[in-house]
C-alpha positions in Angstrom: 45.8 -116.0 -14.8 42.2 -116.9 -13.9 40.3 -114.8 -11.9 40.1 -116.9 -8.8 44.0 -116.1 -8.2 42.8 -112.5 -7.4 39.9 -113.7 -4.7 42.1 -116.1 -3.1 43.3 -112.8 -1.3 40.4 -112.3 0.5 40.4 -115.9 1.8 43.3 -114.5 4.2 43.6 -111.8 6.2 44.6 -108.0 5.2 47.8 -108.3 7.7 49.9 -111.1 5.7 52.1 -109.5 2.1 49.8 -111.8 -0.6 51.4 -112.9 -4.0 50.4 -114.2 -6.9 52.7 -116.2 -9.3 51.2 -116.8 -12.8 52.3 -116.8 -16.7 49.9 -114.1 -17.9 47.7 -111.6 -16.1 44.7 -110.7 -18.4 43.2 -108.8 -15.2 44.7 -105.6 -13.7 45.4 -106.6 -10.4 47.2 -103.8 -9.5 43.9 -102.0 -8.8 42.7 -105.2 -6.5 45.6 -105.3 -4.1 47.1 -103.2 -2.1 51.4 -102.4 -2.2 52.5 -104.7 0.2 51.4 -107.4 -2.1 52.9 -108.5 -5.6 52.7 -109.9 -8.7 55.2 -112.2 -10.5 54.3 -113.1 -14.1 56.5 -115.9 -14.9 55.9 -119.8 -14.3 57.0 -121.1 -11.5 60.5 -123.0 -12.7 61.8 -120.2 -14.0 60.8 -117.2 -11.2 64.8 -117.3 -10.2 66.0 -116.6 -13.3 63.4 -113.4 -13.4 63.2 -112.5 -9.8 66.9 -113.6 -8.0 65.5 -111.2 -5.5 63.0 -113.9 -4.4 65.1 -116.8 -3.4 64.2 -118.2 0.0 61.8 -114.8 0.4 58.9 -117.1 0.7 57.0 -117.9 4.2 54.4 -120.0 3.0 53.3 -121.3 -1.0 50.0 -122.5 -1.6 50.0 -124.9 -4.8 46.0 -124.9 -5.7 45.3 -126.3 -9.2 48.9 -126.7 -10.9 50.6 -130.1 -10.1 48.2 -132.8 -9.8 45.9 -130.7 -12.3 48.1 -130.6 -15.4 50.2 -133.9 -16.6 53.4 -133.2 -15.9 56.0 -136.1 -16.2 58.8 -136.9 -13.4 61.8 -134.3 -14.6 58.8 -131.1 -14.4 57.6 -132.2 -11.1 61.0 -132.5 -9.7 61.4 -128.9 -10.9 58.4 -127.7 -9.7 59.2 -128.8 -6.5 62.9 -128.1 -6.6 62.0 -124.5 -7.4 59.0 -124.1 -4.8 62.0 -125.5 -1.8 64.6 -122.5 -3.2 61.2 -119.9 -3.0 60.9 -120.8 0.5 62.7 -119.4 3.4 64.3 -121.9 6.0 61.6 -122.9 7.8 58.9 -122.0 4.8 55.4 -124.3 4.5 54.6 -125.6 1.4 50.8 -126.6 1.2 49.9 -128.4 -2.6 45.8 -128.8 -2.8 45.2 -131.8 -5.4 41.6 -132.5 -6.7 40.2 -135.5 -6.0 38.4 -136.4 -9.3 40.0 -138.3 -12.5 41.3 -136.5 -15.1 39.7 -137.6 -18.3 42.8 -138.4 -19.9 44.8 -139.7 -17.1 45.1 -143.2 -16.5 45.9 -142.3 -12.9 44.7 -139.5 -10.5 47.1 -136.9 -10.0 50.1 -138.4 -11.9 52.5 -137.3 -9.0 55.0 -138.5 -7.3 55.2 -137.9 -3.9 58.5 -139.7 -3.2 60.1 -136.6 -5.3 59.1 -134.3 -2.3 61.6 -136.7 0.4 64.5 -135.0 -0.4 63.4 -131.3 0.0 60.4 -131.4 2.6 58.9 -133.4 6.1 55.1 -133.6 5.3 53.7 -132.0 8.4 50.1 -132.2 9.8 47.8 -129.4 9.0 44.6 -129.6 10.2 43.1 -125.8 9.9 41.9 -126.4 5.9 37.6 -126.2 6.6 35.7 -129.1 5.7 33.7 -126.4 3.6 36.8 -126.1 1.3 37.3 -130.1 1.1 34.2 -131.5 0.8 30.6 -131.0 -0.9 27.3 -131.2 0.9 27.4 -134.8 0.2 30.4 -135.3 2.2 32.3 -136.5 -1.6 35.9 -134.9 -0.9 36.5 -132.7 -3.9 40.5 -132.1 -2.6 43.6 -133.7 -0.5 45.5 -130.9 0.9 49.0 -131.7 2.1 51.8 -130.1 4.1 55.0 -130.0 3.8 58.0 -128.3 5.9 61.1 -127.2 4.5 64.5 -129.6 5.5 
């Protein structure tokens, strides 16, 4: 886990429960946030099999840096998104941040597909990310944020 996992925390306010979902922690978070919030060190497709406990526990999953940033092929994304859906609760939000620039050895940005996300989620409007977060000074877009509501 990089260290920006940890100070996305303080982008929110202290009344919501924050978790963070990562393979390995080399930081003792446990020091950084408070009881109500948690810590599950596992990747994301295989959470259930760790944390039962967790199915459709979920309000809300931000995706910031994981698909769209890494190459995944069709049968990983599917479960990516597959296991995000049985995360969230019935009317859970899923918001997926993908950056804007090329990968350097993709032939494509973000290698995605969004059709996969039809059969689980609505894509919803969501109009509260800041321009501060999506764009630079030279009004470049760095990210596309996207919604999406639970079926």
């Amino acid at each position: 886990m990089d260290i920006y996992n940890i100070f996305d925390y303080y982008m929110f306010n202290k009344q919501i429960n924050y978790w963070i979902l990562d393979i390995k922690s080399k930081y003792n978070i446990s020091n950084i946030l408070s009881k109500k919030n948690g810590y599950l060190e596992t990747d994301l497709m295989k959470v259930l099999k760790i944390y039962p406990d967790k199915k459709s526990y979920f309000n809300v999953i931000f995706s910031f840096g994981v698909l769209g940033y890494y190459k995944f092929n069709k049968h990983i994304q599917r479960k990516y998104i597959k296991s995000v859906y049985n995360l969230l609760n019935k009317n859970g939000i899923f918001l997926l941040k993908i950056d804007n620039s090329l990968m350097r050895n993709w032939e494509k940005k973000y290698q995605i597909d969004m059709n996969l996300f039809k059969k689980y989620f609505n894509k919803c409007n969501f109009k509260k990310i800041p321009k501060e977060f999506i764009e630079m000074r030279n009004n470049k877009k760095l990210y596309s944020v996207y919604c999406f509501k639970k079926k």
